[in-house]
DRENDO-1510 file (C-alpha; in Angstrom, 1 decimal, always signed):
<recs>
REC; n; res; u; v; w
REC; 1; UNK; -11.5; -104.4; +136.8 .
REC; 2; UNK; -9.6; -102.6; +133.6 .
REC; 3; UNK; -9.9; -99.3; +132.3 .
REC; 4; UNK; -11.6; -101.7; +129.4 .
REC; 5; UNK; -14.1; -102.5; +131.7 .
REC; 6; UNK; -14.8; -99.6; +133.5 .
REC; 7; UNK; -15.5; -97.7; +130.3 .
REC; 8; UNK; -18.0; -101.1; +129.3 .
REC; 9; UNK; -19.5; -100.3; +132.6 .
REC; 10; UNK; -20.3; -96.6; +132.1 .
REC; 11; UNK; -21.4; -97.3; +128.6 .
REC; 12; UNK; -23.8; -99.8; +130.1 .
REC; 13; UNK; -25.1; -97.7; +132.6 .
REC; 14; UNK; -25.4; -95.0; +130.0 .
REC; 15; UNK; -27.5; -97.0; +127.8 .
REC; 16; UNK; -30.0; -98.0; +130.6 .
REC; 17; UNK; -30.2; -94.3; +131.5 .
REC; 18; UNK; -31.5; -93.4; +128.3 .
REC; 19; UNK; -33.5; -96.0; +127.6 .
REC; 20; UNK; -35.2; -95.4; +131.1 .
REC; 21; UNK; -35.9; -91.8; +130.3 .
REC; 22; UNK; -37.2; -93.2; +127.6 .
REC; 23; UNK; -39.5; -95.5; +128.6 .
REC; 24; UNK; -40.4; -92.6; +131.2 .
REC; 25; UNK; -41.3; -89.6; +128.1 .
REC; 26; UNK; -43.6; -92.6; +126.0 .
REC; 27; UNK; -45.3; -93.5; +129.3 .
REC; 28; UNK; -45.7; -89.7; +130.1 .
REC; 29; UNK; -46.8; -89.8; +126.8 .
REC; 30; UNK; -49.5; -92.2; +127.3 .
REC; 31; UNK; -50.5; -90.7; +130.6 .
REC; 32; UNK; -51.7; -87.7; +128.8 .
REC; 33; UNK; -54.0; -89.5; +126.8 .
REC; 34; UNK; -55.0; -91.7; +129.8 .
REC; 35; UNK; -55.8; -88.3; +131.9 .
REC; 36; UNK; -58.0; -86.7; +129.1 .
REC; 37; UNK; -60.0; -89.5; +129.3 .
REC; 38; UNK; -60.6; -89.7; +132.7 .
REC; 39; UNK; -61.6; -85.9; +132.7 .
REC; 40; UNK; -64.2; -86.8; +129.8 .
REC; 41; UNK; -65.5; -89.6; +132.6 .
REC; 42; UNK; -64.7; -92.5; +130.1 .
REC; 43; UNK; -63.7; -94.4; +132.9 .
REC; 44; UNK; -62.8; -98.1; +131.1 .
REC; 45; UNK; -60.9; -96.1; +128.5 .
REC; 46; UNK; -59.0; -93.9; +130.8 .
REC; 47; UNK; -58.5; -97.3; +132.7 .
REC; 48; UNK; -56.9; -98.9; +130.2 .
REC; 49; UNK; -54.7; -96.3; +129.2 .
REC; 50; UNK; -53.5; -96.0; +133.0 .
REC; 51; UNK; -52.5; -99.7; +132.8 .
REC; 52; UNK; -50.9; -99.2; +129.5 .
REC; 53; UNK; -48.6; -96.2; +131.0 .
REC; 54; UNK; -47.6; -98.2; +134.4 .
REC; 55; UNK; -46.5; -101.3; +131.9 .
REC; 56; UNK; -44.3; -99.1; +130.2 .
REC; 57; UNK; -42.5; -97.7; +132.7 .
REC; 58; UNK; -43.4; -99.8; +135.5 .
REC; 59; UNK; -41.1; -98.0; +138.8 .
REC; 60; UNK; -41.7; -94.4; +137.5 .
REC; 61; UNK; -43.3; -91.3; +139.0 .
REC; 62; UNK; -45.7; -91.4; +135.7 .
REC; 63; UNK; -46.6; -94.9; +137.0 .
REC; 64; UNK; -47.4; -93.4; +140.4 .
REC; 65; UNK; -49.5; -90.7; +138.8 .
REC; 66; UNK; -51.4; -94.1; +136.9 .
REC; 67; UNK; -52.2; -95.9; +140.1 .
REC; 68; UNK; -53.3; -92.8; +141.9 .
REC; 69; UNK; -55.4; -92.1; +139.0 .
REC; 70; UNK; -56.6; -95.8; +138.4 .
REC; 71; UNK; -57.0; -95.4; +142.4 .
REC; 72; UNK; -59.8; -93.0; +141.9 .
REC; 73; UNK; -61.5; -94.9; +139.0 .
REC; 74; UNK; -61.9; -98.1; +140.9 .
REC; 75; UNK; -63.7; -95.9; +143.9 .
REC; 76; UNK; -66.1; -94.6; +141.5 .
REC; 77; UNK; -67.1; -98.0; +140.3 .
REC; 78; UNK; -67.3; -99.3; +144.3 .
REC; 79; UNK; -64.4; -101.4; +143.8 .
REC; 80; UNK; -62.8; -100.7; +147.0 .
REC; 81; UNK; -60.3; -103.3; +147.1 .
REC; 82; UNK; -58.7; -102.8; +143.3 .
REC; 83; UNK; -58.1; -99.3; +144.6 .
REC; 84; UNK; -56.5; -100.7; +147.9 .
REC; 85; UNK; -54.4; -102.6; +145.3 .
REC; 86; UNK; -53.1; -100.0; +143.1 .
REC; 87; UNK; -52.6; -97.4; +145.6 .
REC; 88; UNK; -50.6; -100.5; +147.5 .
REC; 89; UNK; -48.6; -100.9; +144.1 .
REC; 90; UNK; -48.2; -97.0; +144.2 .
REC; 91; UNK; -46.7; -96.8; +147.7 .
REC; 92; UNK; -44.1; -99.6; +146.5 .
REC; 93; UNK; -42.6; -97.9; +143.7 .
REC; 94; UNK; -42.6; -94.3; +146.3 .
REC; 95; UNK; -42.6; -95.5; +150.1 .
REC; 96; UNK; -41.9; -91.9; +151.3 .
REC; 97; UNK; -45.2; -90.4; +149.3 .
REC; 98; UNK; -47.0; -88.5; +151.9 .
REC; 99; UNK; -49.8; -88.4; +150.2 .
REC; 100; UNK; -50.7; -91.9; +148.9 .
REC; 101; UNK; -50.1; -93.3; +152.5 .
REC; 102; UNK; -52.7; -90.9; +153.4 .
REC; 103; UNK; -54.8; -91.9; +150.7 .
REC; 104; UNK; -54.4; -95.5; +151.3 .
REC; 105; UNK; -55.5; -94.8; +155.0 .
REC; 106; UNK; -58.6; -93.6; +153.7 .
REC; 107; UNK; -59.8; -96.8; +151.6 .
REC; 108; UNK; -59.1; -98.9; +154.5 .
REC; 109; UNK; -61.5; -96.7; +156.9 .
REC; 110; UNK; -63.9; -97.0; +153.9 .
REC; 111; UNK; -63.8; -100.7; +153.4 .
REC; 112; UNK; -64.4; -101.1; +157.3 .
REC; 113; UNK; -60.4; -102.1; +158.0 .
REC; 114; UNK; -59.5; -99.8; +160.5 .
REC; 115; UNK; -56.7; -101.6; +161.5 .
REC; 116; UNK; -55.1; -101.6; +158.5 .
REC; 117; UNK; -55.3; -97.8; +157.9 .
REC; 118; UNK; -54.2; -96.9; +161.4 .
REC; 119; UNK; -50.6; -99.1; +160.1 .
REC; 120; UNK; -50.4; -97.0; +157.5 .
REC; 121; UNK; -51.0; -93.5; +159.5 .
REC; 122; UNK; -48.3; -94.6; +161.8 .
REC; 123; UNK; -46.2; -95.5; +159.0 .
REC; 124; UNK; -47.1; -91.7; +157.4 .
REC; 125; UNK; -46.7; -90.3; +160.5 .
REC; 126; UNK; -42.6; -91.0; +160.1 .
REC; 127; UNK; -42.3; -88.9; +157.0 .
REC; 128; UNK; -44.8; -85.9; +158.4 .
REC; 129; UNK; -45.4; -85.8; +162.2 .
REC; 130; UNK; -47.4; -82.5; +161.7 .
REC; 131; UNK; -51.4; -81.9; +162.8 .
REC; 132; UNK; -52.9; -83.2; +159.4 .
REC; 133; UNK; -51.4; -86.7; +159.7 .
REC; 134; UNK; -52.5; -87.0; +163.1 .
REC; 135; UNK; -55.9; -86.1; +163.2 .
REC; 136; UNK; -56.3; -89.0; +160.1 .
REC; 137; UNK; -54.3; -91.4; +162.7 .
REC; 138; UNK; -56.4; -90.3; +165.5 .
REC; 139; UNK; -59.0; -91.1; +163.3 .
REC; 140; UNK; -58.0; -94.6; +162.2 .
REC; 141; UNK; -57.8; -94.9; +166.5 .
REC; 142; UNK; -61.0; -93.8; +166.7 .
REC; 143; UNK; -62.7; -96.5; +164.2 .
REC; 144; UNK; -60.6; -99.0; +165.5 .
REC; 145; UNK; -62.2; -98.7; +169.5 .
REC; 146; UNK; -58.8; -97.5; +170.8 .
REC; 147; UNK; -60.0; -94.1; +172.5 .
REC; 148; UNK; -57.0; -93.6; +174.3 .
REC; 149; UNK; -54.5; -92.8; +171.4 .
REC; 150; UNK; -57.5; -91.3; +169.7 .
REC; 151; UNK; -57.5; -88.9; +172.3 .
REC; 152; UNK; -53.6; -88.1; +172.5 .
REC; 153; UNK; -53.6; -87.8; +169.3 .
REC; 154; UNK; -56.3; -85.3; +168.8 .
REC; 155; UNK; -54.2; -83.8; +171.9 .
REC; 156; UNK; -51.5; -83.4; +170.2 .
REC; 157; UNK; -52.9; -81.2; +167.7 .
REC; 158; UNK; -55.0; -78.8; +169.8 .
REC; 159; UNK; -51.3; -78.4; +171.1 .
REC; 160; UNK; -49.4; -78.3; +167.3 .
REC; 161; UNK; -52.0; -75.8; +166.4 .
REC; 162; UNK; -53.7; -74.2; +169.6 .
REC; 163; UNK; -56.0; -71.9; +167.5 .
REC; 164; UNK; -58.1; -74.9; +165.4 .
REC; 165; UNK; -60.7; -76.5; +165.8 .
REC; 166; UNK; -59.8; -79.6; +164.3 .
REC; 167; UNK; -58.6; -81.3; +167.4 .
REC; 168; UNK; -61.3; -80.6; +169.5 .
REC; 169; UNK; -63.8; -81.8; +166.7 .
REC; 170; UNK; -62.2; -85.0; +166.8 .
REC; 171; UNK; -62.3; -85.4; +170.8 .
REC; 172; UNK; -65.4; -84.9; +169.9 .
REC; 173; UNK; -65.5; -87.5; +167.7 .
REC; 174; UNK; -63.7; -89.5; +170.1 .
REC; 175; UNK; -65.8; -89.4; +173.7 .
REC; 176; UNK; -69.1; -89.6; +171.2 .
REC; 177; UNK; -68.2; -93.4; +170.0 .
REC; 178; UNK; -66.7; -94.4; +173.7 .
REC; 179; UNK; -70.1; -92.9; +175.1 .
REC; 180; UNK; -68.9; -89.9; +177.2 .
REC; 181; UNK; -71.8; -87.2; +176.0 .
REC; 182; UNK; -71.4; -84.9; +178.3 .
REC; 183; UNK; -67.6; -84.6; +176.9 .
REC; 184; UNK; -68.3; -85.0; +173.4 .
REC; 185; UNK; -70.9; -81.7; +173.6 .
REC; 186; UNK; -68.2; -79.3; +175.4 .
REC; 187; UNK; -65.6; -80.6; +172.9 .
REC; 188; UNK; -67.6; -80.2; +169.9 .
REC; 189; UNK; -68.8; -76.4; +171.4 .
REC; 190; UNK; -65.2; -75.8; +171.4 .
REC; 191; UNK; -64.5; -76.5; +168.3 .
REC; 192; UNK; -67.5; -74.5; +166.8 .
REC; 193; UNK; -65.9; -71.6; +169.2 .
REC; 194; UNK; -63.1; -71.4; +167.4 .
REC; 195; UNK; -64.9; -72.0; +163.9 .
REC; 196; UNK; -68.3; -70.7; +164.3 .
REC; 197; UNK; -69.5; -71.8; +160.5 .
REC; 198; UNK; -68.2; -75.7; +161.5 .
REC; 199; UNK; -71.5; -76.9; +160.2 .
REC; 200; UNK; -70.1; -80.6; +160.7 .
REC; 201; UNK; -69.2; -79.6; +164.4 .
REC; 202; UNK; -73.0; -78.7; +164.7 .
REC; 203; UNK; -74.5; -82.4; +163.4 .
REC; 204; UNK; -72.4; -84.5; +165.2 .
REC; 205; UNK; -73.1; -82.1; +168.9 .
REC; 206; UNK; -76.8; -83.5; +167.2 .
REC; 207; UNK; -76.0; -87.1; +167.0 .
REC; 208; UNK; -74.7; -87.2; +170.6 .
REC; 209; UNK; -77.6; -85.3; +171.7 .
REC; 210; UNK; -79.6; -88.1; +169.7 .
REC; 211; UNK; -77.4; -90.7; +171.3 .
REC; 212; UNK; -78.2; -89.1; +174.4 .
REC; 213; UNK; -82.4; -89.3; +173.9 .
REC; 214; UNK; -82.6; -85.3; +174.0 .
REC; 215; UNK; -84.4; -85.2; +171.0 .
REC; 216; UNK; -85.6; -81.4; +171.7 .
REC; 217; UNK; -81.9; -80.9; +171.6 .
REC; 218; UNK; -81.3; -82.8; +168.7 .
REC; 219; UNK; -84.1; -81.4; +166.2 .
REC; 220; UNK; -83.3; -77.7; +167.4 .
REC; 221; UNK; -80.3; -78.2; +165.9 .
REC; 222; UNK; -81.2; -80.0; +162.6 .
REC; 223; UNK; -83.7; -77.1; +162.3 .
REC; 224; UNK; -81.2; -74.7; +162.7 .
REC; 225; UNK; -78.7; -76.4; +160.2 .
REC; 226; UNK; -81.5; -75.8; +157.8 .
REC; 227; UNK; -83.5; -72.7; +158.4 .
REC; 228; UNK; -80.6; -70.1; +159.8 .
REC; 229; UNK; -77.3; -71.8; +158.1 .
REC; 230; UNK; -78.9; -73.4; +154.8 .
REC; 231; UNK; -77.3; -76.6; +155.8 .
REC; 232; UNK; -80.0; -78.9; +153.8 .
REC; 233; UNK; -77.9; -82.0; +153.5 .
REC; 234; UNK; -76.5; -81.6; +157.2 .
REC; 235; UNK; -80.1; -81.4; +158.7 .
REC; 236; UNK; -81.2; -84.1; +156.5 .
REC; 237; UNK; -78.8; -86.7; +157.8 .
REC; 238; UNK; -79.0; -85.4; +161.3 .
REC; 239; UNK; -83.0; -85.8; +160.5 .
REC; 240; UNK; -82.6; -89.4; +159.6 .
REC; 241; UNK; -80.1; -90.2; +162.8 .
REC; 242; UNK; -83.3; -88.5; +164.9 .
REC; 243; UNK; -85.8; -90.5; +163.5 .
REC; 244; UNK; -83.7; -94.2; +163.8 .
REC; 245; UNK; -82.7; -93.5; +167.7 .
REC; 246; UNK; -86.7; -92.3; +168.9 .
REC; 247; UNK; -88.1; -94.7; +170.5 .
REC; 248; UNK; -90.9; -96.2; +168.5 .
REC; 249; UNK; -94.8; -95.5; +169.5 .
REC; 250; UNK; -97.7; -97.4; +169.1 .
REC; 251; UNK; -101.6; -96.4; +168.8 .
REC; 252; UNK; -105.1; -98.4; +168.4 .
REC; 253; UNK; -106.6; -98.5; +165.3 .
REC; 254; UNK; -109.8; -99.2; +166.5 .
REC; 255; UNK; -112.1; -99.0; +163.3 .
REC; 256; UNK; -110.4; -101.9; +162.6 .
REC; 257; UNK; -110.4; -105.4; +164.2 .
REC; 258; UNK; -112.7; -107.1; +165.7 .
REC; 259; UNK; -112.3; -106.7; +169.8 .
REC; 260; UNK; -114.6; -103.7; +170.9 .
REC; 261; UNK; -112.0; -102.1; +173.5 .
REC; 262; UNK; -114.3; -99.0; +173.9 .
REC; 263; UNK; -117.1; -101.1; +175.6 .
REC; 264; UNK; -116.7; -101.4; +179.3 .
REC; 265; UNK; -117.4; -103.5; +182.6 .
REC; 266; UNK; -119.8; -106.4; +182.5 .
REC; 267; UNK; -120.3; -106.6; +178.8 .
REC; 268; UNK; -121.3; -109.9; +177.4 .
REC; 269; UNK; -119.3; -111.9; +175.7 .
REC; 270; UNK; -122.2; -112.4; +173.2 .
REC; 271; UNK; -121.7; -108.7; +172.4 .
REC; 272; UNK; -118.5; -109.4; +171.0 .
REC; 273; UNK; -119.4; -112.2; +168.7 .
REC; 274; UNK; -122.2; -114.0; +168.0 .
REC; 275; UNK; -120.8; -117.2; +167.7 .
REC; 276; UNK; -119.9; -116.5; +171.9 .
REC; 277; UNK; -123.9; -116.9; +172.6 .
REC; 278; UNK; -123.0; -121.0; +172.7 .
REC; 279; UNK; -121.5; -122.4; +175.7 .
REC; 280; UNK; -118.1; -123.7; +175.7 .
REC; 281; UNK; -117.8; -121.7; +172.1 .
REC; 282; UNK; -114.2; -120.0; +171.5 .
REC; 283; UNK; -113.9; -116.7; +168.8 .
REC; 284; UNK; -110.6; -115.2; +167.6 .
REC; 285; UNK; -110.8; -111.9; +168.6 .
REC; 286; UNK; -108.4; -108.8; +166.9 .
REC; 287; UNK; -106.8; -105.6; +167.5 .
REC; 288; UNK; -104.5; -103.4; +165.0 .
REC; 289; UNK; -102.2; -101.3; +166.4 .
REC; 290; UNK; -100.1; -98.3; +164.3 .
REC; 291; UNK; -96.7; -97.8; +164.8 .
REC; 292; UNK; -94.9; -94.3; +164.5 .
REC; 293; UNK; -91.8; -95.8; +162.4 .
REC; 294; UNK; -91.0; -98.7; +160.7 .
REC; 295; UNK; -90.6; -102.0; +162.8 .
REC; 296; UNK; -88.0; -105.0; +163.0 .
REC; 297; UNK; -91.2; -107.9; +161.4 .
REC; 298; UNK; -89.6; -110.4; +163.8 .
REC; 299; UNK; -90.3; -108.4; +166.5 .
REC; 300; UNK; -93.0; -108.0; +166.1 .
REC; 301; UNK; -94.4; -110.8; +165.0 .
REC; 302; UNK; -93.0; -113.0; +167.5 .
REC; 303; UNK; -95.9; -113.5; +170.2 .
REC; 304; UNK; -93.5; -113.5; +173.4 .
REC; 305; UNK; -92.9; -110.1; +173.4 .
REC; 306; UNK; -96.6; -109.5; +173.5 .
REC; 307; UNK; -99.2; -109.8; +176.9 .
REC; 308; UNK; -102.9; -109.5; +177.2 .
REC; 309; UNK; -104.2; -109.0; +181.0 .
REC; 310; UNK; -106.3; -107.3; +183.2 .
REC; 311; UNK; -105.4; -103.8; +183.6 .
REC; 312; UNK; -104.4; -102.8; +187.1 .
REC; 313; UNK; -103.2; -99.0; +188.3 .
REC; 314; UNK; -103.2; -96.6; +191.3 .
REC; 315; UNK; -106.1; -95.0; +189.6 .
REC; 316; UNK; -109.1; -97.3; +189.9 .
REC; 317; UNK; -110.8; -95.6; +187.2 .
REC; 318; UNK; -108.1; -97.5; +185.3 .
REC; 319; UNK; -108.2; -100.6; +186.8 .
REC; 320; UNK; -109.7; -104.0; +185.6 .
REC; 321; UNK; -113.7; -103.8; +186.3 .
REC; 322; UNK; -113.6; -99.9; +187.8 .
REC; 323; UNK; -111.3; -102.1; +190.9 .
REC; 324; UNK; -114.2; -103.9; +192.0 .
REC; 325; UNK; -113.5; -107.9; +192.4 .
REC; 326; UNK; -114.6; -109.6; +189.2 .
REC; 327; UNK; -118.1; -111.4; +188.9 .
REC; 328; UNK; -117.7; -115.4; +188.6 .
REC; 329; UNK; -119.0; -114.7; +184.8 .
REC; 330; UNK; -115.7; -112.9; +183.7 .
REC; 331; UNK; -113.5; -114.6; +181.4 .
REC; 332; UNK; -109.8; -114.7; +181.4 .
REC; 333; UNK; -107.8; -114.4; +178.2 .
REC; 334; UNK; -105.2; -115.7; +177.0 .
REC; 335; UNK; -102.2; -113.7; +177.9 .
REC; 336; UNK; -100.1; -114.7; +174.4 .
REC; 337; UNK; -101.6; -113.6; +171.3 .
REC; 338; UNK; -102.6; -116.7; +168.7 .
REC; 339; UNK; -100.5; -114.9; +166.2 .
REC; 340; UNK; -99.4; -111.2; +165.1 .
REC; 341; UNK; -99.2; -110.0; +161.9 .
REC; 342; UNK; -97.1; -107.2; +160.7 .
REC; 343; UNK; -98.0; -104.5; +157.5 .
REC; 344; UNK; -94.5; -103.1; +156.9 .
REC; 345; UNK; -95.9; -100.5; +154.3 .
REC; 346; UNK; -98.7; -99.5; +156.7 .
REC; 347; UNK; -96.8; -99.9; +159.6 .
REC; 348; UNK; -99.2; -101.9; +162.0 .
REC; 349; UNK; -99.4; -104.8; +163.6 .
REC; 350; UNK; -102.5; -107.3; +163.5 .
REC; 351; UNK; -103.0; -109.1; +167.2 .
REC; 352; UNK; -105.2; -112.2; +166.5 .
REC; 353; UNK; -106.4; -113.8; +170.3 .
REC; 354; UNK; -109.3; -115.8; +171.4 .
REC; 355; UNK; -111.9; -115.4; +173.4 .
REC; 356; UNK; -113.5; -118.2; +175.6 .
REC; 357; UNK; -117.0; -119.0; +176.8 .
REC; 358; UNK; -117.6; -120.5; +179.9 .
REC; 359; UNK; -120.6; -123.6; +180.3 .
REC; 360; UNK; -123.0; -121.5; +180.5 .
REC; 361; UNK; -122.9; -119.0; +177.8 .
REC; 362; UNK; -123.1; -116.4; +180.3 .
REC; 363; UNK; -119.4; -115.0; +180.5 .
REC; 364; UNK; -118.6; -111.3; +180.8 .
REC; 365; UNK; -115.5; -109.1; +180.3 .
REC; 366; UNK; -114.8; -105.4; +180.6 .
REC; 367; UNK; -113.2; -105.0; +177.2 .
REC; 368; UNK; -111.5; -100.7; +178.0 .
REC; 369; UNK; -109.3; -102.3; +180.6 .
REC; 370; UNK; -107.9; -104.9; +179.0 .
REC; 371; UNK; -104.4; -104.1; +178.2 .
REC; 372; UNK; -102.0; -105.1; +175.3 .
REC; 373; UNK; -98.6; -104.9; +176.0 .
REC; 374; UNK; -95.3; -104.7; +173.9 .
REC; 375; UNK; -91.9; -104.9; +173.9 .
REC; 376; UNK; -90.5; -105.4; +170.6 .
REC; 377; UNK; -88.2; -103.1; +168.8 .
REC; 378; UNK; -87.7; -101.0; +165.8 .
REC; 379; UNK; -86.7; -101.8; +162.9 .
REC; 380; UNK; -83.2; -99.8; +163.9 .
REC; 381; UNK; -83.4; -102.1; +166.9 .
REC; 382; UNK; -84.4; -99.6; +169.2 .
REC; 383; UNK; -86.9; -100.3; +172.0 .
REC; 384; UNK; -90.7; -99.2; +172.6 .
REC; 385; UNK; -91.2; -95.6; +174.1 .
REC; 386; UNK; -92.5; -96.7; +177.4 .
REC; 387; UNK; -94.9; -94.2; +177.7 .
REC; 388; UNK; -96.5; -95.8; +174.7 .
REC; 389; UNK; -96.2; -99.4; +174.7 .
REC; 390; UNK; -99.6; -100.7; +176.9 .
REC; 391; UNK; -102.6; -99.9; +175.9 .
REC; 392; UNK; -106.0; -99.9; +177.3 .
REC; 393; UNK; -109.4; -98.7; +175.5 .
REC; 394; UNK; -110.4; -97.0; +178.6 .
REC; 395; UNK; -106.9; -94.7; +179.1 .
REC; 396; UNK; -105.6; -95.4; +175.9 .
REC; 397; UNK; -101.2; -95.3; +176.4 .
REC; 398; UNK; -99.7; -94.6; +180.1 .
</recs>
């Protein structure tokens, strides 16, 4: 190449140069604008704009600035994946931003891809190997089920920075979702040892003590959240967790329905309806039972998971005719209900069964020791408190 050429060259390049900075002071320019807007909350406006700035100069740092900003827009609006996209675009034009690698991680632990954000934390974890990206890749770990590099890298903090909390919060974290309690608690009491106002330490020691069925536990520390630390958002949520992990309870309504369970051995069967004064005659029979929280309808309307029979215990006082061998008069229900019925506002359950008359229209029953059974769950899918799901008229739950 000439000295013609060379100097064709450099005029070239000079030419571009300008034009880029250019391109780079209107799209600044435009950015402005674009950023005013967002301030003032007129999203669709301020997302326009954004576009408009990342067009003009479309592999500049003020293009960068647009995505991250258009990034923030789409969250508001519940757009998850748009802001995956433009953060993705961002990271193309600047592969060694710290930051947006970070913030990328975070929409992919939001939109359930934990996979994808722990790629990106190892990726961030080239440029900064410090505490802050670790504990976000021990994170993505975490949601992604792999405990083990959760745990090292959580680790690898407490040993990067020996005096904070941070690590120990999320080893926490960590033997919480794999199920070891007992390490979760002393891990999260670390943390609060070297943090004492680490109100988030506090709710999640409360969700493992939840997880763990210590309810006592569990609403001591919701009730301090709110009362001593003014934590009313913390004790809320921690209130809610409570509530879905306690076992549901059930109780007789028995104003309502039609089967007298308070009446006891050697009751007729006429007592309970007349249409049973007729031999051979059949009556559907009902019970309502109240739940203590809300209940999955299929559960409990689905007839298998309920049983009628005689009750029997250690304690003859509770068993099925005082213990003493039925009379040839007493009848034998059904031991599936007919149907079930389920009030989700009210929270109780209808049990429709029938009762039979024998040929003679002279059958008896001891209605307080018959006992309804059920083993259904909530509607969280957590199972009956077993303390309180038979009952009998006579003892009532046991």
């Amino acid at each position: 190449m000439g000295l013609l050429d060379d100097v064709v060259v450099s005029g070239l390049f000079s030419v571009s140069a300008e034009l880029g900075a250019k391109r780079e002071g209107i799209a600044q320019n435009a950015l402005r604008g674009a950023v005013d807007a967002f301030q003032k909350k007129n999203y669709d406006e301020a997302l326009a704009k954004f576009k408009q700035a990342a067009t003009i100069a479309p592999r500049s740092a003020a293009t960068v600035t647009a995505y991250n900003f258009m990034s923030q827009i789409y969250q508001t609006k519940g757009d998850l994946e748009s802001a995956i996209d433009v953060t993705k675009k961002a990271l193309e034009i600047d592969n060694k931003n710290l930051d947006t690698h970070i913030a990328l991680g975070k929409l992919y632990i939001l939109n359930k891809q934990p996979e994808e954000a722990r790629a990106v934390y190892e990726k961030a974890l080239q440029i900064d190997a410090g505490a802050s990206t670790r504990y976000y890749l021990g994170q993505a770990y975490m949601q992604s089920g792999d405990y083990n590099n959760a745990e090292l890298q959580f680790n690898k903090i407490k040993a990067l920075q020996p005096d904070s909390p941070y690590g120990d919060f999320g080893l926490g974290q960590t033997y919480a979702k794999a199920g070891r309690h007992a390490d979760a608690i002393k891990a999260f009491e670390a943390a609060i040892s070297r943090k004492p106002d680490y109100w988030d330490a506090y709710a999640e020691m409360g969700y493992v003590y939840a997880d763990m069925g210590d309810f006592d536990q569990a609403n001591k520390i919701a009730t301090q959240l709110s009362n001593q630390y003014k934590q009313d958002a913390l004790s809320l949520t921690l209130s809610v967790y409570i509530a879905q992990k306690t076992p549901p309870k059930m109780d007789a309504r028995l104003s309502t329905g039609t089967f007298l369970a308070s009446l006891g051995p050697g009751t007729a069967l006429s007592v309970l309806g007349t249409s049973l004064a007729t031999p051979n005659s059949q009556q559907l029979a009902s019970i309502v039972f109240a739940f203590s929280g809300s209940m999955d309808a299929k559960s409990v309307e689905n007839v298998a998971n309920w049983d009628i029979s005689r009750a029997i215990g250690t304690n003859l006082a509770n068993t099925y005719n005082y213990g003493w061998a039925p009379p040839s008069t007493e009848a034998l229900l059904p031991n599936t209900p007919v149907a079930v019925q389920y009030d989700k506002i009210n929270k109780t359950a209808t049990v429709y069964f029938n009762i039979y008359q024998n040929a003679t229209g002279n059958g008896t029953i001891d209605p307080s020791h018959i006992q309804f059974s059920f083993k259904g769950v909530s509607v969280d899918g957590v199972a009956m408190d077993p303390t309180a799901d038979e009952f009998t008229g006579f003892s009532g739950f046991f």
